[in-house]
C-alpha positions in Angstrom: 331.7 -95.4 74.4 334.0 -97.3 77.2 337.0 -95.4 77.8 339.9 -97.1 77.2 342.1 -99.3 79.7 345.3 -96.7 79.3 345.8 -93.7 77.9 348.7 -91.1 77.5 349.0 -87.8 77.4 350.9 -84.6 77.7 350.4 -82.5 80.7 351.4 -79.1 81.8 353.1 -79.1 85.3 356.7 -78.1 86.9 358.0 -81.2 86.4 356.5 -83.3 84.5 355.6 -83.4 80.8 353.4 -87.0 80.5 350.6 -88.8 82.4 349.9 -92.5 82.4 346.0 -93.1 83.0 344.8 -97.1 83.5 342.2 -98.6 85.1 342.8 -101.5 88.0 340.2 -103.1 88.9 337.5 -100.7 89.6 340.0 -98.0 89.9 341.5 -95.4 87.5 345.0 -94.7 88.6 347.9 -92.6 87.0 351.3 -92.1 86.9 353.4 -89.1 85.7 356.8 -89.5 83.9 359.4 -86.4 82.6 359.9 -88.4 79.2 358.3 -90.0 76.9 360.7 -92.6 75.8 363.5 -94.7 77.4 363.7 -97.2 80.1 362.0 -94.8 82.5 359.8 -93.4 80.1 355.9 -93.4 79.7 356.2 -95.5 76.2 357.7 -98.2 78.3 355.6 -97.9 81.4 352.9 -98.5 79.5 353.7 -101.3 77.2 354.4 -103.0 80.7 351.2 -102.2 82.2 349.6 -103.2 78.9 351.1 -107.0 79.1 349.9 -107.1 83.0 346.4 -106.2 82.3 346.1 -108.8 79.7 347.7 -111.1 81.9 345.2 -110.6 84.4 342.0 -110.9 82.3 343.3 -113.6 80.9 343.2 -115.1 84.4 339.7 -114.0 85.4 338.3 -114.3 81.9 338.0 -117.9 82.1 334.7 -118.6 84.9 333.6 -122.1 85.2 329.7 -122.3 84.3 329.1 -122.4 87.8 331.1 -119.1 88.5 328.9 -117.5 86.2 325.6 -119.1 87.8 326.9 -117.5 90.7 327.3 -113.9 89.6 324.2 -114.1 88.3 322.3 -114.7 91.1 324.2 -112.4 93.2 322.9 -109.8 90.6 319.6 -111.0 90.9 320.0 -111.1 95.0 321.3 -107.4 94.7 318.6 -106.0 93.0 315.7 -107.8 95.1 317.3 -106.5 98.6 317.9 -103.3 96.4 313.9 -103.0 95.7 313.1 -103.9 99.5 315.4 -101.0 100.7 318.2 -103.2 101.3 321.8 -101.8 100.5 325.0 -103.2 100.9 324.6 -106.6 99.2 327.5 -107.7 97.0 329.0 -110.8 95.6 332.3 -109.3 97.5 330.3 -108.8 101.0 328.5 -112.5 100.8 331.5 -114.2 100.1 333.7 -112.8 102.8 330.6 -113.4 105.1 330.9 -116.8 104.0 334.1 -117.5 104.6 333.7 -115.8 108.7 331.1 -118.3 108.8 333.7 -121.0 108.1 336.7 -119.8 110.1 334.3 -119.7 113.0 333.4 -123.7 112.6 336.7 -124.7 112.4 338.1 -122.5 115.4 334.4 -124.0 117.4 334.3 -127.0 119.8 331.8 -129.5 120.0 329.0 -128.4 123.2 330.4 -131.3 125.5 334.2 -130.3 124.8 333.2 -126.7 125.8 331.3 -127.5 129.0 334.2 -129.8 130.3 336.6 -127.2 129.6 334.2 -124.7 131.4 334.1 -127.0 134.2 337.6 -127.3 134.7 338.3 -124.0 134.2 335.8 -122.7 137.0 337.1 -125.4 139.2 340.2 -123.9 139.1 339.5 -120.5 139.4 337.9 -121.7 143.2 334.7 -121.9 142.4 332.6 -123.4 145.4 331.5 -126.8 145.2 328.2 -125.7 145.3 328.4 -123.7 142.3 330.3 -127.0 140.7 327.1 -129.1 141.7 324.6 -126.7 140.3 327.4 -126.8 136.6 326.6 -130.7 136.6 323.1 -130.5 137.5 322.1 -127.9 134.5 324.5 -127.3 132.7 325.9 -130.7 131.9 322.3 -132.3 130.6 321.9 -129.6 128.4 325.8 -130.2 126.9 325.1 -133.9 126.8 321.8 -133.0 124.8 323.9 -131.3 122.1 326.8 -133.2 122.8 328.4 -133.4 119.5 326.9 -130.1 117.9 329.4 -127.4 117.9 329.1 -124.3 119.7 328.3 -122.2 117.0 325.6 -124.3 115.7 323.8 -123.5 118.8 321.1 -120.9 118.1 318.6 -118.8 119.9 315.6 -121.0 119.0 317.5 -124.3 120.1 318.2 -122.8 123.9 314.5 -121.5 123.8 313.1 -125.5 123.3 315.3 -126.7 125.7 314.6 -124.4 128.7 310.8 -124.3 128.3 310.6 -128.3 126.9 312.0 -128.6 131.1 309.3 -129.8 133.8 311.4 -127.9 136.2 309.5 -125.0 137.8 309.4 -121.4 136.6 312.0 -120.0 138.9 314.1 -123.5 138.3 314.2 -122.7 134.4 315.1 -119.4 135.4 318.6 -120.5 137.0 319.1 -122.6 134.1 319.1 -120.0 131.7 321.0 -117.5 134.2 323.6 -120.6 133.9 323.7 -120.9 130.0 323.8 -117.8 129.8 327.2 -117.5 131.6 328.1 -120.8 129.6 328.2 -119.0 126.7 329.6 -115.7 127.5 332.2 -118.1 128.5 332.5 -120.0 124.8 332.3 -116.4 123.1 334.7 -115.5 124.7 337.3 -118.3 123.7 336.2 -117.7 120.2 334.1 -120.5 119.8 330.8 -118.4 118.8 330.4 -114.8 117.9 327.7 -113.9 119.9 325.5 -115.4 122.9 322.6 -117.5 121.3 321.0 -117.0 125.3 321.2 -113.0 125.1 318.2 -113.3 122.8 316.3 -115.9 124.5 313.1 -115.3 126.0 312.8 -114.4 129.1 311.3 -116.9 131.9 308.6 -115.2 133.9 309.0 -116.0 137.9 306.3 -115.1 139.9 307.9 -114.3 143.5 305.3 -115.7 146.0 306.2 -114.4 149.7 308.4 -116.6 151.9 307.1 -119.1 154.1 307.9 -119.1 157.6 307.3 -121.0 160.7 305.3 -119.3 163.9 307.3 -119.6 166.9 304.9 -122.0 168.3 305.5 -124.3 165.3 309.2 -123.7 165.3 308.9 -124.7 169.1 306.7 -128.0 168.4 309.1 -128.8 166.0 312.6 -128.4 168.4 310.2 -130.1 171.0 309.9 -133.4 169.2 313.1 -133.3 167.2 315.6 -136.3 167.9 318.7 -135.1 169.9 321.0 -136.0 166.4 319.2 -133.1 164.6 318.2 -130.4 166.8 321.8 -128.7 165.9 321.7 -128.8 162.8 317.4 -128.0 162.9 318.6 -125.0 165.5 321.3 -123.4 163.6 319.5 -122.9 160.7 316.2 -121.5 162.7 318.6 -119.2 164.7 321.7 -118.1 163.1 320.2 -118.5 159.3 323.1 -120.7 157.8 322.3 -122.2 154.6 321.6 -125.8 154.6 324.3 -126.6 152.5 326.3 -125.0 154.9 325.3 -127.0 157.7 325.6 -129.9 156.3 329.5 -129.2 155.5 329.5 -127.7 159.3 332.4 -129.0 161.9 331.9 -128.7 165.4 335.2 -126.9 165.5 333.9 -124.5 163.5 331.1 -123.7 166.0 332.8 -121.4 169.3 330.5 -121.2 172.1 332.7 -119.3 174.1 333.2 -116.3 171.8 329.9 -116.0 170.8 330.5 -117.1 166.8 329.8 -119.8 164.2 332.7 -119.8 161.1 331.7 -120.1 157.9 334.7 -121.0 155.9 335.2 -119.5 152.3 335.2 -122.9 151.3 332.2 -124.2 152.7 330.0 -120.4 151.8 327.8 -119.8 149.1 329.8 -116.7 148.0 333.0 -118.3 148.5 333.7 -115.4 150.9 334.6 -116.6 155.1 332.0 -115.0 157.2 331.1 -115.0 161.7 327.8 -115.6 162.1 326.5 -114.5 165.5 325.1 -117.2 168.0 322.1 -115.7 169.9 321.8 -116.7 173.4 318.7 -119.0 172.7 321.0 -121.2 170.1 323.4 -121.4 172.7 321.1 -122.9 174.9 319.7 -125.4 172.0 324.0 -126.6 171.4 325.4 -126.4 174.7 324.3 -130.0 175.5 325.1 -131.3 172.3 328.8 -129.6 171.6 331.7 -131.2 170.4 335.0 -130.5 169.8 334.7 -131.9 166.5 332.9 -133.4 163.7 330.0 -132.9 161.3 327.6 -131.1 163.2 324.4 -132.7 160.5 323.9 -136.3 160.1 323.7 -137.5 156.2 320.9 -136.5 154.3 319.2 -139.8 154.4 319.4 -140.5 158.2 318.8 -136.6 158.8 315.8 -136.9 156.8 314.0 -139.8 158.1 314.0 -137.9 161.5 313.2 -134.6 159.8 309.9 -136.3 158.8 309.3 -138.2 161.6 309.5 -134.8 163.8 307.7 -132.8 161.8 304.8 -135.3 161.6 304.5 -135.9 165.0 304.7 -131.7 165.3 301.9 -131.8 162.9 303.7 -128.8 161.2 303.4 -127.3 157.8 306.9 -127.3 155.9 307.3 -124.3 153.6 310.2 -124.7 151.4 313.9 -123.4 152.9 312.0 -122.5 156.0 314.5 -122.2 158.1 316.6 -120.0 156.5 313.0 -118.0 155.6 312.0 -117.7 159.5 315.5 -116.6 160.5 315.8 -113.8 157.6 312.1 -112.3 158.7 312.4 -112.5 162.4 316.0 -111.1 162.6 314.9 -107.9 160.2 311.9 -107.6 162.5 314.2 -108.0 165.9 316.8 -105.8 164.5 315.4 -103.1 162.1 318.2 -103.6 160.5 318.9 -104.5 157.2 322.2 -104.6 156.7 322.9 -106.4 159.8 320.5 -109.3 158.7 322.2 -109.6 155.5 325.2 -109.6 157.0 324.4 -113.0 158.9 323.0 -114.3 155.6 326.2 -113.7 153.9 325.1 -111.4 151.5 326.4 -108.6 150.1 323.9 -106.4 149.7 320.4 -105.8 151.1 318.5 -106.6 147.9 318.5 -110.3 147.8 317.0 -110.1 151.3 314.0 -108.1 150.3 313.5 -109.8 147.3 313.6 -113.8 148.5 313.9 -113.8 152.5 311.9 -111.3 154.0 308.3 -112.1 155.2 306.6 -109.3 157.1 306.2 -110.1 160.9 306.2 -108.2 164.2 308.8 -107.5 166.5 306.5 -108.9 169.0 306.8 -112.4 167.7 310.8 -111.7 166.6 311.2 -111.6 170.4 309.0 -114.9 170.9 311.0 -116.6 168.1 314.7 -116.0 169.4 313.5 -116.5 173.0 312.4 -120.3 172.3 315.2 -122.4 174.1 314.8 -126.4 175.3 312.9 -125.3 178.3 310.6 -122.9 177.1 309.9 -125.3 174.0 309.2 -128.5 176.0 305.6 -129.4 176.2 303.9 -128.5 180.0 302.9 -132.0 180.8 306.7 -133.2 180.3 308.7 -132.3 183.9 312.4 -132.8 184.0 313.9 -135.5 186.0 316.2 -132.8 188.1 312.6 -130.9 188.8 310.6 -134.0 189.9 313.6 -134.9 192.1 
């Protein structure tokens, strides 16, 4: 038999002499009272509380047919989660799930709102222009892709198809990822998701083949032949290891023969972070005759291309990818012994990026060979120099 809704009775205790028991809700509550009767008493406690439960199933009672449909099937839902070994299901627990779900689309941004914002932001907070160029090549096609999907709509499975539906190469799909993911921890962040849909995306495997480097004969061949408007820029990536974005943002005023040094300016560095890179003695043989007191050390990409090509054709040399950078890293560690020293050139902070991408084993025999190769020493034996024939 149901117990009833409220209930009084007498009670032994110090102070009191009655006891008020009424269910709220799923609750039984009480309330004690030293009299029976009068304003303050139980009898009119009661008659009050009495009117407010009625009150409120009155208010409940009434459920639309499809309020009923809908405690219905969240009985039915509770007991098949309930026979799989699922607990915790409840009307109460769906609906305020439910309603997260909808605070979270109406505090999200569509993708392409959230990647300019991310843009902007990074751009303010300094980031190198390099990094900026490597936001609006990646990042940007994939926000123009979802453009008007929300943040929060993006799932798991949708930054799966995207990365491994590109024709980019393994180690390519890789960085994208690496930048979504950062994309995201970024929208999270500002609320607009509540979790990283890139976290849980699969992993792109990267085989790491070994470096490719140039033999100093090649390296020589290919300073031999080189027109006079790129052998600094060809040089100084061969013998002090600057990055070839680098270069190409390089002044001459940058460059110091006299103290020995080449400044890389926070701005212009990959790490945002100023470094002095060391100019050997060969490189200062290979700039001396081309040094100015200012200007951009490269020519543009198109013009310093053409005579890339034409050199290296006429060198008959093989052209690894980055080789410059690749030949410097390898012969330097094999001159030196010294890892930290080499990744101090490269601008690293550590040693580990240098044995993972750079470093190409070689001897200290052909080190010595490599940062020995100066104009003289590289020019073919059948060419004599006017001042020598004289």
């Amino acid at each position: 038999m149901p117990r009833a809704s409220i209930t009084l009775k007498k009670v032994k205790h110090p102070r009191y002499k009655f006891r008020v028991t009424f269910k709220q809700g799923d609750e039984y509550k009480q309330r004690y009272f030293t009299a029976r009767t009068g304003p303050d008493g139980a009898d009119a406690f009661m008659n009050e509380k009495k009117v407010e439960l009625l009150n409120e199933g009155r208010k409940h009672g009434e459920f639309t047919t499809e309020e009923r449909k809908a405690v219905i099937r969240s009985r039915e839902l509770a007991e098949g989660f309930a026979a799989a070994g699922v607990k915790g299901f409840s009307l109460d627990a769906a609906l305020a799930f439910y309603a997260e779900h909808l605070h979270l689309r109406r505090r999200s941004v569509s993708v392409l709102t959230a990647y300019d914002e991310f843009f902007e932001t990074r751009r303010n907070e300094g980031v190198s222009a390099v990094h900026l160029r490597d936001f609006t090549y990646r990042l940007e096609r994939f926000a123009k892709k979802h453009a008007k999907r929300l943040v929060a709509e993006i799932t798991t499975k949708d930054v799966d198809a995207w990365i491994f539906g590109l024709k980019n190469a393994p180690q390519s799909k890789d960085k994208h990822r690496r930048l979504l993911h950062n994309f995201f921890g970024y929208c999270a962040g500002r609320g607009y998701t509540d979790e990283n849909p890139v976290a849980r995306a699969a992993k792109v495997k990267v085989i790491r083949r070994p470096p490719g480097i140039l033999t100093p004969a090649d390296t020589a061949a290919l300073l031999a032949v080189s027109p006079a408007e790129i052998v600094p820029a060809l040089a100084i990536g061969f013998f002090a290891g600057l990055r070839t974005a680098e270069i190409e943002r390089l002044d001459w005023s940058e460059i110091n023969l006299k103290r020995g040094f080449i400044e890389v300016t926070a701005e212009d560095a990959k790490s945002s972070q100023r470094r002095l890179v060391e100019i050997t003695p060969n490189l200062r043989a290979w700039l001396e005759p081309h040094a100015r007191l200012s200007g951009p050390v490269r020519l543009t990409e198109m013009r310093h291309r053409d005579r890339f090509n034409l050199a290296r054709k006429v060198a008959d040399v093989a052209w690894p990818a980055n080789a410059c950078r690749h030949s410097f890293a390898s012969y330097h560690l094999a001159l030196h012994q010294d890892a930290a020293k080499t990744a101090l050139q490269l601008g690293h902070t550590n040693t580990a990026v240098l044995f993972q991408h750079y470093r190409e084993l070689t001897t200290p025999e052909d080190a010595k060979t490599f940062f020995a190769i100066t104009p003289e020493s590289a020019r073919p034996v059948n060419v004599i120099c006017m001042s020598s024939a004289a």
